[in-house]
Structures are given as structure tokens and as C-alpha cells.
N, C-alpha and C positions, 0 to 999 in steps of 0.2 A: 483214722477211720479204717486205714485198708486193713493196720496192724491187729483190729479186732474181727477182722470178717473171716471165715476159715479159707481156709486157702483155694478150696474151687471156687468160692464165689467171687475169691482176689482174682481170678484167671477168667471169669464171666465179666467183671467188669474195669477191667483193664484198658481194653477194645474202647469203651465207654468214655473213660475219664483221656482217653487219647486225642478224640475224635474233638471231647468240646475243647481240650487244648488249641488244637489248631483252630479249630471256628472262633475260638477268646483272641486267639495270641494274632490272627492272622489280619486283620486291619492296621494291628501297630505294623506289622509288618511291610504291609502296601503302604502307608504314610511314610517308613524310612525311605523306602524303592520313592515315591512319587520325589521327597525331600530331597534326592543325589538325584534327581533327574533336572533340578533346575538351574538354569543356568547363576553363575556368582557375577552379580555385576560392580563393577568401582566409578561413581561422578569423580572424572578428574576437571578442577574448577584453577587452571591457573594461576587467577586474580583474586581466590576467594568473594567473589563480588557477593553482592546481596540479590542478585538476579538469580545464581547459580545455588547460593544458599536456598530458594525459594523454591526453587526446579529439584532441589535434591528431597527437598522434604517431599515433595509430591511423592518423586518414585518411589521413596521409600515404604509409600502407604499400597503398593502396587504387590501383590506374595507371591505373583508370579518369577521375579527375582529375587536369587540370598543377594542383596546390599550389604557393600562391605560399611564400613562405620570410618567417617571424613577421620578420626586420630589413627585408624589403622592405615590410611591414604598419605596421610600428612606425613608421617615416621618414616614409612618406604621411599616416598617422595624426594625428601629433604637434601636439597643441593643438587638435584636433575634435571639436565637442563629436557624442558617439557615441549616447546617452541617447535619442534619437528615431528612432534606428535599428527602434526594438522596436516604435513606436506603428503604428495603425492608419494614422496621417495621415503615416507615413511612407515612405511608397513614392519621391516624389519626392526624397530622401535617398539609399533604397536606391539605385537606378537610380546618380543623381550617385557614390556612393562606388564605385559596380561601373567605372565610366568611370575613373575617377583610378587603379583598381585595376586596370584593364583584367582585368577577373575578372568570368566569367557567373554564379557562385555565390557566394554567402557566408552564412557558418555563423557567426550571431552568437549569445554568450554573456556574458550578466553575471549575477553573485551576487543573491538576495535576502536578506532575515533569516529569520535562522532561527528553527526554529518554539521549544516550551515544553520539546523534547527534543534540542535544539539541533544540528536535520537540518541538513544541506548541502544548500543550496534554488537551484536557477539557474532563470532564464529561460531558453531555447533557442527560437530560430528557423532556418529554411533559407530563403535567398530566393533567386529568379531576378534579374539584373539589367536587364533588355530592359525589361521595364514596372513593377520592384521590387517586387513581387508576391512575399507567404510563402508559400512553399509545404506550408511545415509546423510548427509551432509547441508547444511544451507546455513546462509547468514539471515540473523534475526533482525529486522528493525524493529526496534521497542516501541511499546507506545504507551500511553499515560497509563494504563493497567498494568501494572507488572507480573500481577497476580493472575491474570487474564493471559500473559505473554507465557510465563511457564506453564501454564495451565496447556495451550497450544502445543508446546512444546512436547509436553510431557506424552501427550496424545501420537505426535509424530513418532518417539521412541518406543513405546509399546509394542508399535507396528513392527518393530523390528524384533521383538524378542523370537519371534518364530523361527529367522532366520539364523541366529545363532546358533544350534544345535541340528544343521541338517547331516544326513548319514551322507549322501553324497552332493557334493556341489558343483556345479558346471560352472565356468568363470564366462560371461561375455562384457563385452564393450561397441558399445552402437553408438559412432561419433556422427555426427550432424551430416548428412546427405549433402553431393556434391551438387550443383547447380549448373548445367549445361546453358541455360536462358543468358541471353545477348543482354538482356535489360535484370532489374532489380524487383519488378514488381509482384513473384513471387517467390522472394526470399525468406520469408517467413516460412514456407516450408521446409527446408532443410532441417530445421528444428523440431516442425507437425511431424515431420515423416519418422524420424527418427524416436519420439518420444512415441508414437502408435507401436513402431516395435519392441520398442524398452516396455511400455505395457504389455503387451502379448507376452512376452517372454517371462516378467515378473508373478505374473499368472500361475505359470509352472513350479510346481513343488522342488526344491533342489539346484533353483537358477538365483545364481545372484551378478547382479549388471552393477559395472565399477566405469566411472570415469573414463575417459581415452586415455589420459595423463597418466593414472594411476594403473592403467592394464601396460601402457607401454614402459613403465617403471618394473613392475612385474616379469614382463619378457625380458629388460634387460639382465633383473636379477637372474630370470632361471638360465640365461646365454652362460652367465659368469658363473653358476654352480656346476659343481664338479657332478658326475654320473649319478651317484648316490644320494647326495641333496636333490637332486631333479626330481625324484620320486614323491618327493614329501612338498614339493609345491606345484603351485596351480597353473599353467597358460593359459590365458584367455586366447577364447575364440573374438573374430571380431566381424558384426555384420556391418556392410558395407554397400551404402545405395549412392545410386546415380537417379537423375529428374532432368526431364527438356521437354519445356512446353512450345506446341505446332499450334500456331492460330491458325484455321483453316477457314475459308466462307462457310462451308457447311457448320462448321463449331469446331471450336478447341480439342485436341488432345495429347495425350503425355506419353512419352518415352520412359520406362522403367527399369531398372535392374537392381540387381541385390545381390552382394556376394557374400560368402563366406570362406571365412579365413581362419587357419593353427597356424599362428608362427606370422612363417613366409609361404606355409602351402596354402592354396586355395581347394579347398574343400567343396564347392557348389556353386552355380551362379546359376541365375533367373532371372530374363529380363525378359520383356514385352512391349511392343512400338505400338504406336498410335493408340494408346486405351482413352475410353471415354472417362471423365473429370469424376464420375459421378461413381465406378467402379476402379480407380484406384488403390484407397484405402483396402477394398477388398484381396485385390490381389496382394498388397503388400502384408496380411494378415496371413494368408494363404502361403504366402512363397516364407515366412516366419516358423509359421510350423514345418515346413518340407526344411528348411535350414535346421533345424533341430533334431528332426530326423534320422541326422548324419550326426549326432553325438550321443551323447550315452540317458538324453532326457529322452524322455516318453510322451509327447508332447499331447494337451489334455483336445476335448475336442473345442470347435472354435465358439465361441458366445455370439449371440446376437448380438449385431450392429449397434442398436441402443442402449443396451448392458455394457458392450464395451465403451460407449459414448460416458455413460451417466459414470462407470469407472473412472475415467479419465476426467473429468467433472470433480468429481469426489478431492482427485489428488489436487488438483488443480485449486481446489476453497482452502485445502491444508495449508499451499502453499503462501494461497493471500492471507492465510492471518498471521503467518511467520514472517509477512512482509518481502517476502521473496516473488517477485510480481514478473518479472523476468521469466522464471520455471511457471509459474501458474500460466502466463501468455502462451508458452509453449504447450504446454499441456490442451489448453483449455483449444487452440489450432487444431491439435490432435483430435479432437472430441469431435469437430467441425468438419474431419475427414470423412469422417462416419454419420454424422447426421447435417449435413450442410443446409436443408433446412428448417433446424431446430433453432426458432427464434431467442427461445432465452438462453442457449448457446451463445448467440451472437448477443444480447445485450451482455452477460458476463464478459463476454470477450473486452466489450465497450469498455467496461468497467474498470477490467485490469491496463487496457492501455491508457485511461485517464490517471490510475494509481500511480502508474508507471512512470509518467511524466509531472507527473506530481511530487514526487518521490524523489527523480532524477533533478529534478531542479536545487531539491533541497538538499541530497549526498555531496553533488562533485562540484568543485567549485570553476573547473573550468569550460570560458563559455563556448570555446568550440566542441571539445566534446558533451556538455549538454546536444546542443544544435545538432550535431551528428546521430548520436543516436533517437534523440524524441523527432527530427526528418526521415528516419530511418521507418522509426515507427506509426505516421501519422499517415501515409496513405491506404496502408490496411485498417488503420483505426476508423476512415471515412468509409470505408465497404462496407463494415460491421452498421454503421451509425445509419448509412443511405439503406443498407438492408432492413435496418427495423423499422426506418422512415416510410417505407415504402408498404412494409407489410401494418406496421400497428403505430397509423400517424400519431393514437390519441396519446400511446407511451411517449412519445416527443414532448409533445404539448403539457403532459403532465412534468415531467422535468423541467421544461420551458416555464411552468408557473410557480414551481417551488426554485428553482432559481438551484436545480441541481444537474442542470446539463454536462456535455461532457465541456472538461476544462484545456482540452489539448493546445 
């Protein structure tokens, strides 16, 4: 066409046929860019089980990951030993396998034994490859749906695709609050208290919260790397709470503090005597963001009390249906920081302590530890029960006549 136009009009419309090139050409364009922007993920399935088969086909149907293909898995794989994949002191493994796999994520799984009611029990982790860091971790107890189990699953890992690809990452570890209290009867906070800040933090764009185990595995690596390697890995920061409850005649209240820690330096502390029961949570939300304030996050503003509630609510159901009732009781404590009296708070609460020992009976075969820990758990499971007794008799009574009360 241009070869027959005279040559001024090849020079008029030059400009022309330029312009709808790029407006043609430029979506394929932005589909390449969108295509290298996602992350390449690999299911490594140990045991090959038919659990894991079933969880892979899920992800697969997911286009927010390139999935690598189980015979490009199997080939790299073959004669590795895999079994340290899952440890704390395995990150330098993860990392190594994500390179050979040229793959940012991986979704490892292998079988445990099963319990005295012969559940289908896996390990499950998510890691990033960049510093082999889990992202996300728990043991599944299976249950007659398997298709229902991965399905669960599949949902927990999604969650984490976000996290694989952040530009910068701040490392923490928020291990269980210490307990100053002479008695036992609220120990179950160490765990609430702890798990409201791993929420708060998880919140933050750029934050990813690992293990105590697995951050102090990480300081020890970065102690033993030479100047140059230090640069290219992470230390975690570590916050650090203290609790001691004052019965007082006039009412109860708490002693607080929270430290922050690089290394062995302390970086922050905040702590506050005699707060009331009812404004704890808050402070410890409050002194969460001013602890981050002193790192390179930007800490977003704080959510309402009930948003952060129904948040930790949310983690808390994921948790029960992966069977993990141990993290959801935690959790769901946490949620009760913040709304203490949200009734169906507390009946969930009920709930998972009923799972809990239900559960516990049928894992471990030995009977003092049964004993130890379902007495461990059974006097806060009667707070939650007297509490909804007291507020909504006729919810008793309706459990009372289906013959679904709790089982403790």
C-alpha cells in the first residue's frame, strides 16, 4: 500500500500507521510484563499421597501462579533427600531447592502417623524462595472429605501468594508473652497476647512474622556469615511482652511491657502498670505500631477494635477447618482481647476448646499427657461456657436438647 502512495502522502501517513501500531501491539505487551510478574510456584508432595495429588490439582486451576508440572518436580527431585525441607534450620535448603526449581514458592507436603482414630495427618508449609523463609505452616487433621481438606487448604495458600513478591521485607518473631502471675489462671494469655500482635503486624504491607525457632535459626546463620553474605540476609526483629495480673478490692489490673529487639540490641520498650483489663488490648496495639516505627515499616493507621476482632475470628475458622484447634484457640483468645463481650466470640471459643479435647484424646496415646494438657485447658473453657450461660440461658438449653453440649 505505502509502495503505491506518492511519497508526501507516505510522509502524512507514517505518523498514522505508527501510532495504531502501538495502540495494536501494546496489550500483548502489558500481558508479557503482567506474565514475568508472577510468581513460579512447585507442590513438593514427598509421599506422593493422593491428599497432595488432590491439593495440587486445585492450585493448579489458580493463574495467579506459573505451576511448575509434578514430572519437571520429580526429575530435579530424584534421590534428595527432602525431610529438612520442613525444619526450622531449613531455610538454607528452601532457598537452594527454589534455585534448582527456578520457582519463588513452594508448597511442601508430607504424611505424619496417624492418630488412635486413624485421621489422615500431613505436615504443610508455604515458603518464599529469596531468603527460604515459611510463610505459613500447620498440621492438617483430615477428615472424611478429602476433597473438602484440600479444598481448605488450597484457600490457606492463596493467602500467601501476596507475600512472595514484596520489594521490601522486614523480618519479625513474636514468641508467647512471659507470665509474671504466681498462679496458672491466666495462661492462656501468653498466647492471646502474642497472637493480637502477630495480627497487627501481619496487617502491614512488607512484614512477614516467622516462628521464634526459625528467627533464631536465622540469627544464628547471619552470626556465622562472613561481612558480605550479611548483606543479602534478613534479622529478625523480635517483640517481646511481659503480663502480671493485681487482684485489687476495687477490680483487677495488669502490668504491661513490650520490648523490641535487632540481634542483642534493644531497640524500644513500653510498658505500663496497673491498666484496667478492659484497655489492655489497646495499649498493646498502640505500643505495636510505635515498635515499628523504629524500623523501616510505615506502620498503617490502627483499625477499629471490632475489625481487628472479626480479623482474628476469620484466621481463627481457617484454622478449625485445617484441624489445627490449638492456633484457632489462640487466635480466637485474641479476638476476646478486643471484644470481651462479644457472645459469639465466646461460644466459638467453646467450641474449639470442645474440638480440642476431642481431638486430643484421639492423637496421643499417652494418658498423662492427654490429662495435662485438656486440665490445662478446661478452666477457661468453663469461663467461656458460664459466660454464655449467664448471658443466653436458652443457647445452653438448646445444646442441652440436641444432645450437643460441650464434651470436655
Amino acid at each position: 500500500m505505502l509502495s503505491s502512495m506518492p511519497r508526501s502522502d507516505c510522509g502524512r501517513w507514517l505518523p498514522i500507521f505508527a501510532l495504531l501500531w502501538f495502540v495494536i501491539g501494546a496489550p500483548a505487551v502489558g500481558d508479557q510484563t503482567a506474565q514475568q510478574k508472577k510468581p513460579t510456584g512447585a507442590v513438593v508432595d514427598i509421599e506422593q499421597s493422593e491428599f497432595g495429588a488432590i491439593l495440587e490439582s486445585k492450585l493448579l486451576s489458580n493463574d495467579r501462579v506459573n505451576w511448575l508440572e509434578r514430572s519437571q518436580i520429580d526429575r530435579i527431585l530424584k534421590e534428595r533427600e527432602l525431610t529438612q525441607l520442613f525444619s526450622v534450620d531449613g531455610a538454607g535448603q528452601r532457598k537452594q531447592l527454589g534455585q534448582l526449581l527456578q520457582a519463588n514458592l513452594l508448597v511442601l507436603i508430607r504424611s505424619l502417623p496417624a492418630g488412635e482414630a486413624n485421621q489422615r495427618r500431613y505436615d504443610l508449609a508455604v515458603c518464599e524462595t529469596s531468603h527460604g523463609l515459611r510463610l505459613f505452616r500447620t498440621e492438617l487433621i483430615g477428615t472424611a472429605d478429602i476433597q473438602a481438606d484440600a479444598e481448605h487448604v488450597a484457600e490457606s495458600i492463596v493467602k500467601c501468594f501476596d507475600r512472595v513478591h514484596m520489594e521490601s521485607t522486614v523480618l519479625f518473631a513474636v514468641p508467647p508473652f512471659v507470665s509474671g502471675d504466681l498462679e496458672l489462671e491466666f495462661d492462656y494469655m501468653k498466647a492471646a497476647y502474642a497472637k493480637l500482635v502477630e495480627g497487627q503486624l501481619l496487617a502491614q504491607p512488607g512484614v512477614l512474622v516467622v516462628e521464634l525457632d526459625e528467627a533464631l535459626s536465622i540469627a544464628r546463620e547471619y552470626r556465622l556469615a562472613s561481612e558480605s553474605a550479611r548483606l543479602q540476609r534478613l534479622l529478625p526483629y523480635y517483640i517481646l511482652g511481659e503480663y502480671r495480673h493485681h487482684n485489687r478490692p476495687e477490680g483487677g489490673s495488669i502490668d504491661l511491657s513490650v520490648t523490641l529487639r535487632y540481634g542483642e540490641q534493644e531497640i524500644a520498650k513500653i510498658q505500663r502498670t496497673e491498666l484496667k483489663p478492659n484497655v489492655a488490648a489497646e495499649f498493646l496495639l498502640t505500643a505495636t505500631t510505635d515498635m515499628m516505627s523504629h524500623t523501616a515499616i510505615q506502620p498503617a493507621k490502627l483499625k477499629d477494635a471490632a475489625i481487628e476482632a472479626q480479623i482474628l475470628s476469620e484466621r481463627a475458622k481457617e484454622f478449625r477447618k485445617l484441624g489445627n484447634f490449638t492456633e484457632a484457640i489462640d487466635l480466637i483468645e485474641a479476638a476476646l482481647l478486643l471484644q470481651p463481650g462479644d457472645i459469639e466470640l465466646h461460644q466459638q471459643a467453646l467450641e474449639l476448646y470442645d474440638r480440642f479435647c476431642i481431638d486430643y484424646r484421639s492423637i496421643y496415646n499417652t494418658n498423662e499427657e492427654r490429662a495435662l494438657q485438656i486440665s490445662r485447658k478446661l478452666p477457661r473453657a468453663i469461663e467461656h461456657f458460664e459466660k454464655i450461660m449467664v448471658t443466653f440461658p436458652k443457647i445452653v438449653e438448646r445444646y442441652a436438647q440436641k444432645g450437643q453440649g460441650p464434651r470436655l
